[in-house]
C-alpha positions in Angstrom: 55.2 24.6 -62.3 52.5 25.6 -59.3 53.3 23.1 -56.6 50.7 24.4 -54.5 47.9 22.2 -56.7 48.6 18.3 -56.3 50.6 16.5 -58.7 48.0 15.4 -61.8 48.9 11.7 -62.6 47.3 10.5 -65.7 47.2 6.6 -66.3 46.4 5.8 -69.7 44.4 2.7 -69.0 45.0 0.4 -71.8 48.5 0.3 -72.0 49.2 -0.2 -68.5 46.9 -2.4 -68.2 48.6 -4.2 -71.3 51.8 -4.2 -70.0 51.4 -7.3 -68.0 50.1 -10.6 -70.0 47.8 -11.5 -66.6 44.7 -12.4 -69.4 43.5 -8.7 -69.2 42.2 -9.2 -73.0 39.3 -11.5 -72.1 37.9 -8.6 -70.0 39.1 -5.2 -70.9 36.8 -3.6 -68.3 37.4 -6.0 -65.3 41.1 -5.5 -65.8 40.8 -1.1 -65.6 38.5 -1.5 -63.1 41.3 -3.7 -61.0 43.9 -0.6 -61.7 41.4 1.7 -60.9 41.0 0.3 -57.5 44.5 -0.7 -56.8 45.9 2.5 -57.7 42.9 4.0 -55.2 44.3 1.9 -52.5 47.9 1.9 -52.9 48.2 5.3 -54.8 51.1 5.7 -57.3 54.6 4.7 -55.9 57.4 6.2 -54.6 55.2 9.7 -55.0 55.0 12.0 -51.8 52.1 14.6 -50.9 49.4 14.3 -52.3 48.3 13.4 -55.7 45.4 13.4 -58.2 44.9 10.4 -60.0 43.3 10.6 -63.8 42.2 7.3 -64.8 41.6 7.2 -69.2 39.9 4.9 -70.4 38.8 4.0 -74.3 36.9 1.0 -76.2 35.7 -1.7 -73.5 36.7 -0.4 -70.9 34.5 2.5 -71.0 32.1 3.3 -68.8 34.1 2.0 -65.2 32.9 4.5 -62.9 35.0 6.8 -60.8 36.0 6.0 -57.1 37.1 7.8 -54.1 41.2 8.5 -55.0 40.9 7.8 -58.8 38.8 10.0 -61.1 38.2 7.7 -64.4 38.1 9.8 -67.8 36.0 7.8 -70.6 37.4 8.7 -73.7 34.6 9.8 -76.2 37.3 9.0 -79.2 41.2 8.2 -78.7 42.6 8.4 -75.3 45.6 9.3 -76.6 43.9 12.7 -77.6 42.0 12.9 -74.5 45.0 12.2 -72.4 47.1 15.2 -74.0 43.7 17.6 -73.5 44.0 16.7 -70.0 47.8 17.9 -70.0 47.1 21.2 -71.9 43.6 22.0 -69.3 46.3 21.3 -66.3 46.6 24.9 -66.0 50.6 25.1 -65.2 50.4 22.2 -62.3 52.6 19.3 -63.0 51.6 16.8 -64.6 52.7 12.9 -65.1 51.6 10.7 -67.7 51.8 7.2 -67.1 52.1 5.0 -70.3 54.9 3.2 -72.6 53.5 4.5 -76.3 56.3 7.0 -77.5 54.0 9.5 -79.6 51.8 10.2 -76.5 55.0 10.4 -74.6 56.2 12.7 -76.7 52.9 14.9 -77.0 52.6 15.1 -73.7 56.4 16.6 -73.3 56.2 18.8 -75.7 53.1 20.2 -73.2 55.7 19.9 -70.2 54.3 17.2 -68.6 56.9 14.5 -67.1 56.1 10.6 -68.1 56.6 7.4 -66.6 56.4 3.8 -67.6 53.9 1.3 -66.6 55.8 -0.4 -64.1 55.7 2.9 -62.0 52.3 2.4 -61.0 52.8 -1.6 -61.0 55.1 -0.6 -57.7 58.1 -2.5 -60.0 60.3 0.7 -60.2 60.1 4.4 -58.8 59.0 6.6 -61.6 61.5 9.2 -62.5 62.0 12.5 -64.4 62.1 12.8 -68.2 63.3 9.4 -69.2 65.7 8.6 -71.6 64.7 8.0 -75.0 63.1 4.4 -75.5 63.4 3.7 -72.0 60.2 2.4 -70.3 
């Protein structure tokens, strides 16, 4: 891979964001807009040098504007589908996709990218290579 560009993170919004039951469904934009800015502040953990941070958003939560540190993504459709064009326009620069849904997980490997579970960006774990099947 080029590891002169940054390393691309891509969060996929909803399912982070629905990983912890903190009563993010009573307002699906207030809740990515939270990530957005915590992962702005705190960046993604355990990750050295610098990073680019891909925020997707879909459904309600469309619409939350970028920030300085976290360029948000609006899905037009699925954000599954946007997430993997993201991947494939990477041009050769690794990529990690942050989400627990096994199809986009498995999309985005087939494209090279590594994946991580949610809890690498909640700070709970350090988000490694290619995980094991099922694991989170």
């Amino acid at each position: 891979m080029n590891t002169d560009a940054p390393l691309l993170v891509i969060v996929d919004a909803a399912n982070v964001v629905g990983s912890v039951p903190d009563g993010w469904w009573r307002d699906r934009r207030g809740a990515a807009e939270r990530l957005r800015d915590r992962l702005a502040a705190e960046g993604v953990p355990g990750r050295d040098g610098p990073v680019e941070i891909v925020l997707v958003v879909e459904g309600a939560a469309r619409g939350v504007e970028s920030v300085t540190g976290v360029r948000v993504e609006s899905a037009p459709g699925s954000g599954d589908d946007r997430m993997v064009e993201l991947v494939g326009e990477a041009g050769g620069r690794d990529v990690l996709v942050v989400t627990a849904d096994r199809e986009l997980r498995r999309r985005v490997m087939e494209l090279g990218a590594d994946v991580a579970g949610p809890r690498s960006v909640h700070g709970w774990r350090t988000p490694g290579k290619r995980p094991e099947p099922g694991a989170q």
